[in-house]
Backbone as a ProteinNet text record, in pm:
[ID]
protein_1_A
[PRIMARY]
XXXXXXXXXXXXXXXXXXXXXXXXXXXXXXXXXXXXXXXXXXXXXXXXXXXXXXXXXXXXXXXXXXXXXXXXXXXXXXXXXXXXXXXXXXXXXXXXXXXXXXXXXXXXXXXXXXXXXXXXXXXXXXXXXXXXXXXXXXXXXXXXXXXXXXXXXXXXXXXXXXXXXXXXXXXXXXXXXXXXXXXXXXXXXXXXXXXXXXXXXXXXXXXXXXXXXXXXXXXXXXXXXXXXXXXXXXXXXXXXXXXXXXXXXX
[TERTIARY]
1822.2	1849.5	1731.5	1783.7	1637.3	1565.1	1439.8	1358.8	1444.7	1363.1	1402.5	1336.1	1389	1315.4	1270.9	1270.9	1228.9	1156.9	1111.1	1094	1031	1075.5	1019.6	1018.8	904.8	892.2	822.1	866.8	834.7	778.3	852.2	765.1	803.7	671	701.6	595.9	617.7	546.1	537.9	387.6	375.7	288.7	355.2	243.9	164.2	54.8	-8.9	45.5	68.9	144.6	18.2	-1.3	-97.2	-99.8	-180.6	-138.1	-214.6	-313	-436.7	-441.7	-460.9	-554.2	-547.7	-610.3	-666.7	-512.5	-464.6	-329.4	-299.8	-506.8	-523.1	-607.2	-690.6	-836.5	-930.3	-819.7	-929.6	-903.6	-836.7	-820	-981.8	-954.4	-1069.3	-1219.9	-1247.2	-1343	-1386.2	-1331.2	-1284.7	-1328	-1267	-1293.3	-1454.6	-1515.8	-1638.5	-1730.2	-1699.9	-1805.7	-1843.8	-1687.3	-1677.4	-1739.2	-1846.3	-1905.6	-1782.6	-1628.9	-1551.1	-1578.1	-1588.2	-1587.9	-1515	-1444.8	-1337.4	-1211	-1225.6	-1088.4	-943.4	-939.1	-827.1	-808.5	-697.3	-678.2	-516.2	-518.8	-403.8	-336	-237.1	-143.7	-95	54.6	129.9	134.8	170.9	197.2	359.8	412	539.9	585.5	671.3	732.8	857.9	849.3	956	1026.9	996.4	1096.7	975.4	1073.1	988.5	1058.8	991.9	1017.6	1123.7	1122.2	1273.6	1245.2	1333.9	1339.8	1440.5	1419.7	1546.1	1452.8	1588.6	1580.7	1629.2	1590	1693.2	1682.2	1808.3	1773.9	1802.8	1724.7	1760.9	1933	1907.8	2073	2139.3	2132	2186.7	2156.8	2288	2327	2339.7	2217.7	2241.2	2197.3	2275.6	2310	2250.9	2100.6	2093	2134.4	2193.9	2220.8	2189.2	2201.2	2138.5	2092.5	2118.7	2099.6	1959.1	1899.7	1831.1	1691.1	1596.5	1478.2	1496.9	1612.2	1632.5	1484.5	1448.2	1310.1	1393.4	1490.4	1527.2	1440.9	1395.5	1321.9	1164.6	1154.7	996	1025.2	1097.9	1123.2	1086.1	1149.3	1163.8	1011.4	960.9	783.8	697.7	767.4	666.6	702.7	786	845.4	792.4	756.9	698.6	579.4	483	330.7	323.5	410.4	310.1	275.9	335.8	294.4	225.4	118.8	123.1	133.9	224.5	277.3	151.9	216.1	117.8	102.6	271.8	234.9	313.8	305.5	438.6	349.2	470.9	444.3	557	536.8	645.2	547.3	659.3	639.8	742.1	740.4	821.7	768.2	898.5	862.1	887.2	792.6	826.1	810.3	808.7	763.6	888.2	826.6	946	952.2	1081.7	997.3	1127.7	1031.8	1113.3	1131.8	1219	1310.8	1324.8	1219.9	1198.1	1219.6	1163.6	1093.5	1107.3	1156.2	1122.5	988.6	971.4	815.1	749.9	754.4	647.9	586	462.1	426.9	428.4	449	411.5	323.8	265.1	193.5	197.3	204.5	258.9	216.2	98.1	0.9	28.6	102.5	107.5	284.5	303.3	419.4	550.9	620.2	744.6	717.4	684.3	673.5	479.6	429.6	281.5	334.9	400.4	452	471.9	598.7	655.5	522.8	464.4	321.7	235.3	233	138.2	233.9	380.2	436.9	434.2	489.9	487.8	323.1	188.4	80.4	69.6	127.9	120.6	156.7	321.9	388.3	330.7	236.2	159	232.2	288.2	366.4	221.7	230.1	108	181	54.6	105.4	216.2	195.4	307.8	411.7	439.3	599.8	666.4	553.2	568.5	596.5	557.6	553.2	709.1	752.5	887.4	1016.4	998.3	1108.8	1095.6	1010.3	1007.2	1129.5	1120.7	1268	1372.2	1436.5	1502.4	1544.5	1424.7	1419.3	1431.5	1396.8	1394.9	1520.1	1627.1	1755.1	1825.9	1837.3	1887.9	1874.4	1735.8	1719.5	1804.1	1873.5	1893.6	1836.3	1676.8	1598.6	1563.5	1582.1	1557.9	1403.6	1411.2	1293.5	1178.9	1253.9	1208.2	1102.2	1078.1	1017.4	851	871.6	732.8	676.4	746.6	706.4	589.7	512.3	473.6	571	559.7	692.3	679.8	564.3	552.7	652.6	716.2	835.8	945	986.6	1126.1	1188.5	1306.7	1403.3	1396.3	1423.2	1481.6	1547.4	1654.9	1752.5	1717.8	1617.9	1520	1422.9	1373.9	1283	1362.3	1438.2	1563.8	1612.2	1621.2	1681.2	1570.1	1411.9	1347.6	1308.1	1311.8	1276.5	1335.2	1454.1	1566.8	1552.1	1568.9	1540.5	1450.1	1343.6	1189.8	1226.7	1261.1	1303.1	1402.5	1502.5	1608.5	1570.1	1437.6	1408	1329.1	1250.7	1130.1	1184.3	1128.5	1210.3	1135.6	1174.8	1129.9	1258	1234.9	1350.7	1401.1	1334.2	1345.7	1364.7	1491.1	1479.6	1492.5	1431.1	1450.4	1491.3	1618.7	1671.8	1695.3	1634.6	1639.1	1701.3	1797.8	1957.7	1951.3	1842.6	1784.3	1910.7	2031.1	2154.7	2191.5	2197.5	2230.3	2237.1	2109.3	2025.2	2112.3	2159.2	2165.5	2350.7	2405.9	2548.7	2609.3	2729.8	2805.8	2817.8	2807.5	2792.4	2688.3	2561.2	2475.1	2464.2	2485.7	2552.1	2627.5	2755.6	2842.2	2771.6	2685.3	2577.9	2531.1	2426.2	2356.6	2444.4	2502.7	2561.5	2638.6	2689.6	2728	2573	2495.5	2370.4	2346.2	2342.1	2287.8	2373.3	2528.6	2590.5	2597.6	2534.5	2487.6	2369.9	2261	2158.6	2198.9	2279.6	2328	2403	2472.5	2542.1	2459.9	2340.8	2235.7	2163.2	2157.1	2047	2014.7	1996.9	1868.6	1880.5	1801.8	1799.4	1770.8	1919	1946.4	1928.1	1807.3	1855.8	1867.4	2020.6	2010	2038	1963.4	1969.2	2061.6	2160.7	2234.7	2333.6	2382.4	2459.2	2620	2623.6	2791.9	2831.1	2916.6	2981.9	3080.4	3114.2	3230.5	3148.1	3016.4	2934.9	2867.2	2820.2	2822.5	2967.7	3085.3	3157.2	3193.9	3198.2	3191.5	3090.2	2991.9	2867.7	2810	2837.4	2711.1	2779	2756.3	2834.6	2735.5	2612.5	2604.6	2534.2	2520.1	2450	2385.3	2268.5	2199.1	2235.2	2210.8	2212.6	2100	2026.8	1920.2	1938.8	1919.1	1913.9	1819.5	1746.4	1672.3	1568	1502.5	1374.2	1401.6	1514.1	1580.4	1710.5	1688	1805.6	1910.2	2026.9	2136.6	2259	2301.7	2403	2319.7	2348.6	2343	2443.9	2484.1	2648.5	2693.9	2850.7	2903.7	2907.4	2935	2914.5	3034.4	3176.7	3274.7	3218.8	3161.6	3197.2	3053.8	2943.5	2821	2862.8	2982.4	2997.5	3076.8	3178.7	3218.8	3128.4	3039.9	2952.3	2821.1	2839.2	2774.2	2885.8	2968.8	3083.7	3109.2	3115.2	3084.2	3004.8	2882.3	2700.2	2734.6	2848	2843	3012.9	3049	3228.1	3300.2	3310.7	3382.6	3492
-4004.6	-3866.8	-3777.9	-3666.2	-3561.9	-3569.2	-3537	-3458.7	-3313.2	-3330.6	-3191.4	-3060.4	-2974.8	-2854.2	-2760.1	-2788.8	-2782.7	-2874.5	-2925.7	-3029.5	-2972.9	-2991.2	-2950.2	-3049.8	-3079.3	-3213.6	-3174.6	-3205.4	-3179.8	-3081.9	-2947.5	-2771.1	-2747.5	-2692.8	-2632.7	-2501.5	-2349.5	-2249.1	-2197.3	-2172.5	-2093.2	-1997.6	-1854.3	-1742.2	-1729.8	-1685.6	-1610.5	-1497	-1479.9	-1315	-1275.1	-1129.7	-1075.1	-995.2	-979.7	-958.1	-809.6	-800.7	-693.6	-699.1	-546	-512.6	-367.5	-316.2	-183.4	-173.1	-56.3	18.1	74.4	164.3	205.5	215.9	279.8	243.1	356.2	438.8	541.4	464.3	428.1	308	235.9	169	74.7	169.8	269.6	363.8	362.5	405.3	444.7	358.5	217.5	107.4	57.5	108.8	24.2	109.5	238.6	319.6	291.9	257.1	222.2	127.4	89.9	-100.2	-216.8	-169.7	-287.4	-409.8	-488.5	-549.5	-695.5	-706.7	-857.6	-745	-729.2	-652.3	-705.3	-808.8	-858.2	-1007.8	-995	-1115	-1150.3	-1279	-1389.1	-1449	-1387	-1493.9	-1608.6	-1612.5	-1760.3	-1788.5	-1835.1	-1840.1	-1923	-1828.7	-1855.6	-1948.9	-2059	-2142.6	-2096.6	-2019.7	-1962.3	-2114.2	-2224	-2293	-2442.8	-2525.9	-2635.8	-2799.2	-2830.1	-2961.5	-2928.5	-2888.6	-2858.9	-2937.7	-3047.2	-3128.3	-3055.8	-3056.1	-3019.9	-3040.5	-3085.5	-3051	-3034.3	-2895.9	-2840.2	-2878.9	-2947	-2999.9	-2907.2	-2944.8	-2820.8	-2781.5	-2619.3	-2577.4	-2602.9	-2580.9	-2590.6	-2398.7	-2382.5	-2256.4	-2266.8	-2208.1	-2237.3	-2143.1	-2099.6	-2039	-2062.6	-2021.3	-1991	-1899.2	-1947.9	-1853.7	-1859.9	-1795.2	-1811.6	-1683	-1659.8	-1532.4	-1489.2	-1358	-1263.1	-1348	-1393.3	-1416	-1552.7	-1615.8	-1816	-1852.7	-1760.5	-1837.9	-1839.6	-1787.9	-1795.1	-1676.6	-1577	-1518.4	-1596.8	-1648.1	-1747.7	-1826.4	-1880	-2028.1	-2023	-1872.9	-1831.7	-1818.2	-1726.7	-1697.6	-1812.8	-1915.4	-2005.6	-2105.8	-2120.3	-2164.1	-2067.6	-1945.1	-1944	-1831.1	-1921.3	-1952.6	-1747.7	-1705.9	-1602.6	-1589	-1730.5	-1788.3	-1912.2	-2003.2	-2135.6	-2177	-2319.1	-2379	-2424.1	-2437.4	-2472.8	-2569	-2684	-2850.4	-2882.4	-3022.6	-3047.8	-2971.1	-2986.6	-2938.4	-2934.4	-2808.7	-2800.4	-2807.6	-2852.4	-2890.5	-2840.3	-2757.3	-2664.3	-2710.6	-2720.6	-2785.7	-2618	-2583.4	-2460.3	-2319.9	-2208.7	-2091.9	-2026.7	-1945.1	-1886.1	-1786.8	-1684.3	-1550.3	-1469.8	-1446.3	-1413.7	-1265	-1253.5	-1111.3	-1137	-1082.5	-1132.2	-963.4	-921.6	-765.3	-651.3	-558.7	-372.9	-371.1	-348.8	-350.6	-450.7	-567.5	-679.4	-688.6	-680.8	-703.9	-614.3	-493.9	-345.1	-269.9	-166.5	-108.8	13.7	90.8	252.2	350.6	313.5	442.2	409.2	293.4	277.1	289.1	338.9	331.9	244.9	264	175.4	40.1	145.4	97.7	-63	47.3	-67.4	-183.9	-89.2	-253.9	-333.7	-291.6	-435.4	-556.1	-489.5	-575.9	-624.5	-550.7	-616.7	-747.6	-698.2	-776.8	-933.9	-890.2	-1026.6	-1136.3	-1055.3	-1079.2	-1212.3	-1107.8	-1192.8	-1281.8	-1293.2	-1419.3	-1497.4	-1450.5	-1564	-1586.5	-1449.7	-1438	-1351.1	-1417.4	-1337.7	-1185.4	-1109.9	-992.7	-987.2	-1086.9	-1119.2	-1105.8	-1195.6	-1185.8	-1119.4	-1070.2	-920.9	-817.4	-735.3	-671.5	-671.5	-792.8	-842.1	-806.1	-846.4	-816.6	-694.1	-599.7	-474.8	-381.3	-407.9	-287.5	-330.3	-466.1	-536.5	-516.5	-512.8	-489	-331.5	-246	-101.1	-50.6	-119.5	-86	-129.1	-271.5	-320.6	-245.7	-174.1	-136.3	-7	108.3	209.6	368.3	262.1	398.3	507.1	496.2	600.7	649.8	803.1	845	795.7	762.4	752.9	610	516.2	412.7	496.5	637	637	734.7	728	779.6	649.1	714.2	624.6	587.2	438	404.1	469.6	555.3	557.2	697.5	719.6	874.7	791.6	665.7	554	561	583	542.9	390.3	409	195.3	134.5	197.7	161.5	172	257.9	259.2	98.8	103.8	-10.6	-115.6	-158.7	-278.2	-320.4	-177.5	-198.8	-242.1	-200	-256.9	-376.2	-388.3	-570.5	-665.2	-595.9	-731.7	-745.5	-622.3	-668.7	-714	-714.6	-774.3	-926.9	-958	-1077.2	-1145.5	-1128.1	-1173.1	-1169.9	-1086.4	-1138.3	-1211.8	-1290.5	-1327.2	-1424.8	-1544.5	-1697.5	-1774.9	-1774.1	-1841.7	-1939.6	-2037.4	-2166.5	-2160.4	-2079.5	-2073.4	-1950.9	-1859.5	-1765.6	-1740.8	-1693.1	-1670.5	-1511.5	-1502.6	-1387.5	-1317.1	-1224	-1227.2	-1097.6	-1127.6	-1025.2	-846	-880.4	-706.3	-665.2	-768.4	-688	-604.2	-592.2	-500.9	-376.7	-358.5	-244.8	-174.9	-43.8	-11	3.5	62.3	136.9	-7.7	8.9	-97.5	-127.1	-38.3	-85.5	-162.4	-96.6	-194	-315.7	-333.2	-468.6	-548.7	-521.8	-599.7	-595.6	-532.5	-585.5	-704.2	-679.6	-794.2	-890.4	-940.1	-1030.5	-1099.2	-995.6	-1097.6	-1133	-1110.1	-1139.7	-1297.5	-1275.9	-1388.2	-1467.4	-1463.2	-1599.1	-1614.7	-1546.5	-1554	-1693.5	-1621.7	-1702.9	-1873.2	-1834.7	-1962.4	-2085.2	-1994	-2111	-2140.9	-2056.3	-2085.7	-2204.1	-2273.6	-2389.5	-2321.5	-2184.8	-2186.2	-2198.5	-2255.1	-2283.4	-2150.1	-2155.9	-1971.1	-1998.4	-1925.8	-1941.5	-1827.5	-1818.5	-1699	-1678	-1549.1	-1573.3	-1400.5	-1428.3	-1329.4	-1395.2	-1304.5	-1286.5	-1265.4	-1281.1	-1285.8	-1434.1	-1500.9	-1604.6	-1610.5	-1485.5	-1453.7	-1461.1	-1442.6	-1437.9	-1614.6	-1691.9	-1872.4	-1880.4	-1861.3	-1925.8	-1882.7	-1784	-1735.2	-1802.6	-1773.2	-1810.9	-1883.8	-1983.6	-2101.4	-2230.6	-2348.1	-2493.7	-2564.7	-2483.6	-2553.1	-2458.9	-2516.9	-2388.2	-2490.1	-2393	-2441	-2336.5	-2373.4	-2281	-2301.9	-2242	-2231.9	-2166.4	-2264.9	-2172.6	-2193.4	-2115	-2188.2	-2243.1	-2219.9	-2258.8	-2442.8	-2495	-2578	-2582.3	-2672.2	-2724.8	-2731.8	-2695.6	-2776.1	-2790.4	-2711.4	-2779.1	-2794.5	-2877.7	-2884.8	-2945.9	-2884.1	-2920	-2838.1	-2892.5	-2783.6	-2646	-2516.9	-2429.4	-2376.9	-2430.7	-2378.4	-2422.1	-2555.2	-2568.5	-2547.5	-2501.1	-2361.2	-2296.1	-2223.2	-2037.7	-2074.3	-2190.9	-2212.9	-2218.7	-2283.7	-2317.7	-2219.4	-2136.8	-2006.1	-1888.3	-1890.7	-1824.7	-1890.4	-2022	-2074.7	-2030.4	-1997.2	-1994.3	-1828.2	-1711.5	-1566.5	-1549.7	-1700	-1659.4	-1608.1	-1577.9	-1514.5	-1584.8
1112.8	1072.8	1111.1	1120.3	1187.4	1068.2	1072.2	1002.5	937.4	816.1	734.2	754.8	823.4	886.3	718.6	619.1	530	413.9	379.6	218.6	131.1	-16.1	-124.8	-179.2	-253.6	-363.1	-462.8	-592.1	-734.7	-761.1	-686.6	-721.1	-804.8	-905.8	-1027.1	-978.4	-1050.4	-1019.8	-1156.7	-1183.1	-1311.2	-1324.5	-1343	-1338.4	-1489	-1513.4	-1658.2	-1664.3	-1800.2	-1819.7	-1869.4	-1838.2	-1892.6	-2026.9	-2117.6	-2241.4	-2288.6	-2162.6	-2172.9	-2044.8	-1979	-1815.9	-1781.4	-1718.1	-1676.3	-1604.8	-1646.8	-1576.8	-1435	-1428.7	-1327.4	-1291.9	-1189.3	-1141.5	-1238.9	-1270.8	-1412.6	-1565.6	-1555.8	-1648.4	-1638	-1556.8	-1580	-1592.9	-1468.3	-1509.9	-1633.5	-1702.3	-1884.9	-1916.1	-1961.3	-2013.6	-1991.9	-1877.3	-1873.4	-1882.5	-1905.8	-1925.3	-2103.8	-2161	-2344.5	-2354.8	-2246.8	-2318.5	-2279.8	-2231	-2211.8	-2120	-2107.2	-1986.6	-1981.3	-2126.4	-2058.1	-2100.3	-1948.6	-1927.9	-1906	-1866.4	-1834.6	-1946.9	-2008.2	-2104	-2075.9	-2037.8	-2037.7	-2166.8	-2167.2	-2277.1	-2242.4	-2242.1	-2272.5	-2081.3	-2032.6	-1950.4	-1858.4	-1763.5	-1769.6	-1626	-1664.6	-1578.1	-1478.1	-1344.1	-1293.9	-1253.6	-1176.9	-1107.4	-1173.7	-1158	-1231.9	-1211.4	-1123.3	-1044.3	-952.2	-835.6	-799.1	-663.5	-598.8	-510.6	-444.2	-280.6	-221.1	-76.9	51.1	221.9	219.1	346.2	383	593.7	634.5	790	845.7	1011.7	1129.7	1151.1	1150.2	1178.3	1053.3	929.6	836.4	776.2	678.1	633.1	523.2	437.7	289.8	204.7	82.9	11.4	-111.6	-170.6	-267.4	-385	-537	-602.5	-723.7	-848.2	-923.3	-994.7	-1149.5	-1212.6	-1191.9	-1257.2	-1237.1	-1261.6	-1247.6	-1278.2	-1291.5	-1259.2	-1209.3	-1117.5	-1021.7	-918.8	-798.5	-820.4	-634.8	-548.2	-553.3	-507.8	-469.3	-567.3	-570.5	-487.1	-527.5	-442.1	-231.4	-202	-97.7	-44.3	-169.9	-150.1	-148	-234.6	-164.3	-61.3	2.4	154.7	247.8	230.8	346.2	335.2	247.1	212.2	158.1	91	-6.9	-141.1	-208.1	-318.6	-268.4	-334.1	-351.9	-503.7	-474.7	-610	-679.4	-826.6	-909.9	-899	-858.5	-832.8	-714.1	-711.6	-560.8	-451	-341.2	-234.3	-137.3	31	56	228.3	297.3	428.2	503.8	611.6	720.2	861.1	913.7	1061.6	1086.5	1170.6	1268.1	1167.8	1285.2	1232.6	1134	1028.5	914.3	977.6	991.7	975.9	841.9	784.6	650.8	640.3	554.3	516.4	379.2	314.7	144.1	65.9	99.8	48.2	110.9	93.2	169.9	230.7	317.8	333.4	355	361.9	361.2	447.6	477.7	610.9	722.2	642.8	689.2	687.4	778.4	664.7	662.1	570.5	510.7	631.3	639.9	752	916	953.4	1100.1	1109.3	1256.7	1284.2	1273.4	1321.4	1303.6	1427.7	1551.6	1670.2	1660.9	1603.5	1597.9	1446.6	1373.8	1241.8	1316.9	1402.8	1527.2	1511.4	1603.4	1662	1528.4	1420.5	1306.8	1216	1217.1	1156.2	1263.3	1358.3	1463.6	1454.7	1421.7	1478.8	1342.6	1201.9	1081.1	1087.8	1165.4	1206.6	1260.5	1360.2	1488	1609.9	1618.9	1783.2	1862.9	1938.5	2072.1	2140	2182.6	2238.5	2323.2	2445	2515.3	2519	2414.6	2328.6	2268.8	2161.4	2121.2	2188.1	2320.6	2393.2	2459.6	2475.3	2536	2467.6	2296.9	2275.4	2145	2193.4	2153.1	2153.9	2260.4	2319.3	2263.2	2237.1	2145	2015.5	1954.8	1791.4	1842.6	1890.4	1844	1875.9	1991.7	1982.4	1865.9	1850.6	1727.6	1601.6	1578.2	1444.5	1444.5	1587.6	1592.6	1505.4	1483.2	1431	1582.5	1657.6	1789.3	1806.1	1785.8	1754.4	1661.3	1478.8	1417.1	1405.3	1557.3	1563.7	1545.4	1603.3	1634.8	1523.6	1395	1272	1181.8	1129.9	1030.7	859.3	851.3	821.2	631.3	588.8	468.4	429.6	583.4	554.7	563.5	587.4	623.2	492.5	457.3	331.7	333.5	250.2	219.9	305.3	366.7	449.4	604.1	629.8	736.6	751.5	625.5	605.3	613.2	565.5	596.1	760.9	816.9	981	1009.6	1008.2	1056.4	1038.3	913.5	906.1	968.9	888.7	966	1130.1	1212.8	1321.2	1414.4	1303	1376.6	1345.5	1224.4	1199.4	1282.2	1317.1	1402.3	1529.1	1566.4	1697.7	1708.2	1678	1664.9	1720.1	1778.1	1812.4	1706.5	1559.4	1491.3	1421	1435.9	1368.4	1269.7	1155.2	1024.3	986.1	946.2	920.1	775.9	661.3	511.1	504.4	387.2	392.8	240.4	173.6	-8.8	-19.9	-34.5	-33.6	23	79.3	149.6	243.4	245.8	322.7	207.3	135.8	11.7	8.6	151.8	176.1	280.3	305	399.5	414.8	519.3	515	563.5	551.9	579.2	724.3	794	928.7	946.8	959.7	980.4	915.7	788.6	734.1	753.7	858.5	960.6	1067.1	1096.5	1220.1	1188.7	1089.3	1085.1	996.9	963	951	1095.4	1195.5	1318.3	1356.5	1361.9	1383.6	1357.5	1231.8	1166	1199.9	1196.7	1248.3	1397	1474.9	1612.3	1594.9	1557.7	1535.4	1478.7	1367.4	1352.4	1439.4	1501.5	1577.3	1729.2	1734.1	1853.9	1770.2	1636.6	1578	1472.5	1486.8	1378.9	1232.3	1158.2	1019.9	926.4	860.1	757.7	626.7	547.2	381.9	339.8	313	204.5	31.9	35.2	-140.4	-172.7	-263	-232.4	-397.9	-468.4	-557.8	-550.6	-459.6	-395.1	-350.1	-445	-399.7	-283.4	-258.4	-125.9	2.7	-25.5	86.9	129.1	-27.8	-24.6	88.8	63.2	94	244.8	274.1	391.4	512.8	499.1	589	606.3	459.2	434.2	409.8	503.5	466	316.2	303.8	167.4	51.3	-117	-167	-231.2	-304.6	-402.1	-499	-612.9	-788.4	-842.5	-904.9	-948.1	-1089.1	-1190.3	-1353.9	-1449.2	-1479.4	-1594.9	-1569.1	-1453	-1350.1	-1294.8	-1294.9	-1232.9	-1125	-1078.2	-967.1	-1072.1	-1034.1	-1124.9	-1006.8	-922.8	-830.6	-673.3	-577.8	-462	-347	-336.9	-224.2	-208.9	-156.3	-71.5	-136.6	2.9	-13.8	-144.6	-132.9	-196.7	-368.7	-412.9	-522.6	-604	-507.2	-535.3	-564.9	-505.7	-566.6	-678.4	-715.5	-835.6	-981.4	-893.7	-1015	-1015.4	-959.6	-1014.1	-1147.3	-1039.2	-1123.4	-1251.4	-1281	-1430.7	-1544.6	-1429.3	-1532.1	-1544	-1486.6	-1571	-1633	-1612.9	-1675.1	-1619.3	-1455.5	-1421.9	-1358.5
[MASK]
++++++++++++++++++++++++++++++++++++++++++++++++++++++++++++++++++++++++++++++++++++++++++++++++++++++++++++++++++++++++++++++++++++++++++++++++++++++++++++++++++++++++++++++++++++++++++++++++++++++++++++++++++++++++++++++++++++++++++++++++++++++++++

């Protein structure tokens, strides 16, 4: 059997909630001019995902789901290294290039056109390449002009075309996707969705995390569920979206 273009083994992730901390940078001013100085105090601390085993193999389409604050968002962040786990560990054959966040890997004060190049550089694509499939992503995104704006005037839905299509071009094996189709008019949302099942049926390995069981069953031959900072289903895609639809009664 191939190798697992993903592995996770015994991840558990746990943040400190904070119970005390400076709000803002005059905040803190304030505070230390008063004599403060243990400014920041930790309470209980909270378990988002906790032991969760799973591969995922090359060319596989899978469907994370799972209610509001389950760790499917985490789970994503730490597959492709912007969390590290508290335990376990996770191993990726080949480059991610992820679609987690509005913005990630942007930055407010540079263009649409230079993000291209900073986002790719983060990835670890060389100028070269970058340079190549520029013209690519900037048709795809159909921002036009607005590539050569700085992206801190972009709506949401601006910020979305662009991600996604820096992402979908990239030649990276692994693409991660955290329901940012959400974003944006329905057209371009039947864009990128033929997209993505383009990509798919070229190999590449899809995870998406998305709250629509019509969408598990549609796109993805398998799901995961995530409740309660555990695994609880893993299989096929049809009897995932069932057993999501169980965990809200519908």
């Amino acid at each position: 059997m191939n190798q697992p273009a993903i592995s996770v083994q015994n991840l558990s992730k746990t943040f400190e909630r904070w119970t005390s901390r400076p709000h803002s940078f005059k905040d803190l001013l304030v505070k230390l001019s008063h004599g403060q100085f243990n400014l920041f105090t930790t309470g209980d601390q909270v378990t988002v995902l906790d032991r969760v085993n799973l591969e995922i193999y090359p060319g596989e389409f899978v469907g994370i789901m799972g209610r509001n604050g389950a760790g499917k968002s985490t789970l994503l962040k730490l597959i492709s290294g912007i969390y590290q786990p508290t335990h376990g560990q996770i191993q990726a054959q080949g480059k991610i290039a992820p679609l987690i966040e509005l913005g990630a890997g942007f930055h407010p004060d540079l263009t649409g056109r230079e993000n291209i190049g900073l986002n790719a550089a983060i990835l670890g694509f060389g100028k070269k390449i970058t340079q190549a499939i520029t013209p690519k992503i900037i048709e795809f995104s159909e921002l036009g002009d607005h590539i050569d704006l700085v992206i801190r005037n972009y709506s949401s839905g601006m910020l979305a075309r662009l991600g996604f299509s820096v992402a979908v071009h990239l030649d990276a094996p692994i693409l991660l996707i955290d329901e940012i189709l959400a974003v944006g008019d329905i057209g371009f949302q039947t864009k990128c969705l033929a997209k993505i099942k383009e990509l798919h049926q070229a190999g590449r390995t899809i995870i998406l995390i998305t709250h629509s069981p019509e969408a598990v069953e549609e796109h993805c031959s398998r799901c995961i569920v995530i409740d309660k900072t555990k695994k609880v289903f893993d299989g096929p895609a049809q009897e995932g979206a069932n057993t999501y639809r169980k965990i809200f009664g519908l």
